[in-house]
N, C-alpha and C positions, 0 to 999 in steps of 0.2 A: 883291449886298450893298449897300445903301441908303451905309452910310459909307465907300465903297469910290469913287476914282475911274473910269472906264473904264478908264485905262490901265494903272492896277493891276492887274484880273483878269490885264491882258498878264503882269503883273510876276510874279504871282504862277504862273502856267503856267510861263512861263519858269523859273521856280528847282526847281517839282517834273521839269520834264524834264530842266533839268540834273545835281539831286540824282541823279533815278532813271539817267540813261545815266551818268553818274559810277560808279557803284555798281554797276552791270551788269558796264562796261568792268572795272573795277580787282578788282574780286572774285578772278576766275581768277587776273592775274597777284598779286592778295595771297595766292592758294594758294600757289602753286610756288614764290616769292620767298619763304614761311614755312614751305614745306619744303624750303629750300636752309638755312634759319638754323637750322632744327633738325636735318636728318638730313644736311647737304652738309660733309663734312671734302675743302679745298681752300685753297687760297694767297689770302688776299684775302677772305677771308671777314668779319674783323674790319671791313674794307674798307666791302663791301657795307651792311653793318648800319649803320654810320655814314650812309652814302648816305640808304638808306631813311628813315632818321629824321629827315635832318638838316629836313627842312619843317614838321615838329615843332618845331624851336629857333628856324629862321630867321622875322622879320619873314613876313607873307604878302608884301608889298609886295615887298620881296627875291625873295621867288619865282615873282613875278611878273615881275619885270624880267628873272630869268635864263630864261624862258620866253621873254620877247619878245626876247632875242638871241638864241637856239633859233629861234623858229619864224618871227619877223623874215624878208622879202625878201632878206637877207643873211647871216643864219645858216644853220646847218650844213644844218637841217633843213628851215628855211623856203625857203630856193633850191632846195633840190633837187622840194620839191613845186609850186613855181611852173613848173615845168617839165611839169606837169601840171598848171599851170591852178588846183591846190588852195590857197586860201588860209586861215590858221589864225588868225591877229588878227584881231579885231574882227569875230568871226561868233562864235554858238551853239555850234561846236564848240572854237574857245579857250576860252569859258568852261567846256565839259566837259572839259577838260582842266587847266584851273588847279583846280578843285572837285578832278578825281581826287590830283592831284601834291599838293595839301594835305592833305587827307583820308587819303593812301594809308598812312600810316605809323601809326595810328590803327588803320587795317583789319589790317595788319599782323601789329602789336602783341597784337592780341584773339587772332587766328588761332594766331598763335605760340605764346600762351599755353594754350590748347587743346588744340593737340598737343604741345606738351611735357606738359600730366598726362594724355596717354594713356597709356595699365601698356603697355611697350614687350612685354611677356610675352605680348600678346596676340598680336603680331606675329609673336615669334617660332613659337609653338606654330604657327600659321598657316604658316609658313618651313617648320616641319619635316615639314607633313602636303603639303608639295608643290607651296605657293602660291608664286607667286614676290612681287618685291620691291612690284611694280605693283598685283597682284592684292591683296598684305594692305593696302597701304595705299588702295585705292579702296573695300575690303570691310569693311577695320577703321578704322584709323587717320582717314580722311575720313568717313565717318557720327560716330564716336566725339566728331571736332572739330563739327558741323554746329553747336552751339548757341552754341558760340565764334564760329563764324562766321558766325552768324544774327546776333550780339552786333556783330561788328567791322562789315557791315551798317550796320547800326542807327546805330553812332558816327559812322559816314563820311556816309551820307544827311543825318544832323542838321547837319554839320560843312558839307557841300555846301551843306546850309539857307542859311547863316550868311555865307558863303564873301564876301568882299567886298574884300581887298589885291591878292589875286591878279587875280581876274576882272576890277578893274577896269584892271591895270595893260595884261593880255595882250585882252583881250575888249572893252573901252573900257564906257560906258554909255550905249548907244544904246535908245531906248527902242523897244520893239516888237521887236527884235532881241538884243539881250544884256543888256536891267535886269532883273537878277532883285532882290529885295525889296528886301535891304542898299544896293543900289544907287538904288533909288527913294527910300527913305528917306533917303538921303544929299543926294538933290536938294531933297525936300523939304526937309531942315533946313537948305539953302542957301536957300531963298528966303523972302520977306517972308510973314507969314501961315500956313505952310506947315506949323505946330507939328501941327495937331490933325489931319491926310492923314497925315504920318509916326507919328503915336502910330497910327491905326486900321491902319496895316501892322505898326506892332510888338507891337500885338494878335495882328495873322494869324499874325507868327513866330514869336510865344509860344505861342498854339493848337498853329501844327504840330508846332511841338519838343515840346510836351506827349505831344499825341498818340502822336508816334513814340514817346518814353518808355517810355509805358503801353502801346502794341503791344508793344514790343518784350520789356518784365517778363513781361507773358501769354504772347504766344510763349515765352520761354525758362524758364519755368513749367511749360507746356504741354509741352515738351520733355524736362525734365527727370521729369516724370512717367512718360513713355513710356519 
């Protein structure tokens, strides 16, 4: 693209690989975490649900910061994977992990809402001819949710798009290595001149978020048909 720096095309790979292993990663545990909210009676559960959401209310910045004393050379989680050598700041995989932890509760939320208007009567009939608990809901209950969760998808990827408090707090913005879009445009409106490079990226984010949109209505059209 002619209006496009080089380093951009970097910028812009970067954010659909984070988008897409974000949304890879977080999918499964947005299953099981929205069928603990809906079908898990246990201590703590009002607990959980608060947790899940809370990246939903908090600043991103905030969730950034409590990531980087998490994954931090001296946090819980960051000593112990230095230990292996793994480091999570300021690489590609902090930012896929600030994109999930933001995004996650979004994905969630979709999922949850899904399988709660599934006709639980489905299940049981299912119960009663022999299926067990696993068998109705991989048979029923998870096909029945798929457009909800085609749905939740869709939010998180776009969200991933966007994603800029977090990533930059835990991931830094290095270019070539962790600038996804938000981040380049950021630099650009830091510097002299720099107006008319960040409008042609907020072009690019606008297209993709379009696009996702309108993928995403077809798809769950398409769905809904079948």
């Amino acid at each position: 693209m002619a209006f496009l720096q080089p380093g951009d095309m970097n910028a812009i790979l970067l954010s659909l690989k984070v988008a897409t292993a974000a949304t890879a990663v977080a999918t499964p545990i947005g299953i099981a975490v929205s069928w603990l909210l809906v079908y898990g009676r246990f201590p703590g559960k009002t607990v959980l649900e608060g947790v899940v959401h809370l990246p939903l209310v908090l600043p991103p910045v905030v969730v950034g910061y409590l990531l980087l004393l998490l994954f931090g050379k001296n946090g819980w989680i960051g000593s112990f994977l230095l230990k292996f050598n793994i480091q999570i700041i300021f690489t590609l995989t902090g930012a896929i992990i600030a994109s999930a932890v933001v995004g996650f509760p979004l994905l969630v939320r979709s999922i949850r809402l899904g399988m709660e208007a599934v006709d639980t009567n489905y299940s049981h009939a299912a119960r009663s001819l022999g299926a067990g608990a696993w068998d109705a809901f991989f048979t029923i209950t998870l096909p029945l949710s798929l457009r909800a969760i085609f749905a939740g998808m869709t939010l998180m990827f776009a969200r991933s798009l966007g994603e800029f408090g977090a990533t930059i707090i835990l991931a830094g913005n290095i270019p070539g290595r962790t600038q996804t879009i938000p981040l380049a445009i950021y630099d650009y409106t830091s510097m002299p001149g720099g107006d008319r490079m960040a409008l042609s990226l907020c072009l690019v984010s606008i297209c993709f978020s379009f696009a996702v949109l309108v993928l995403s209505n077809a798809a769950g059209k398409s769905m809904e048909r079948r």
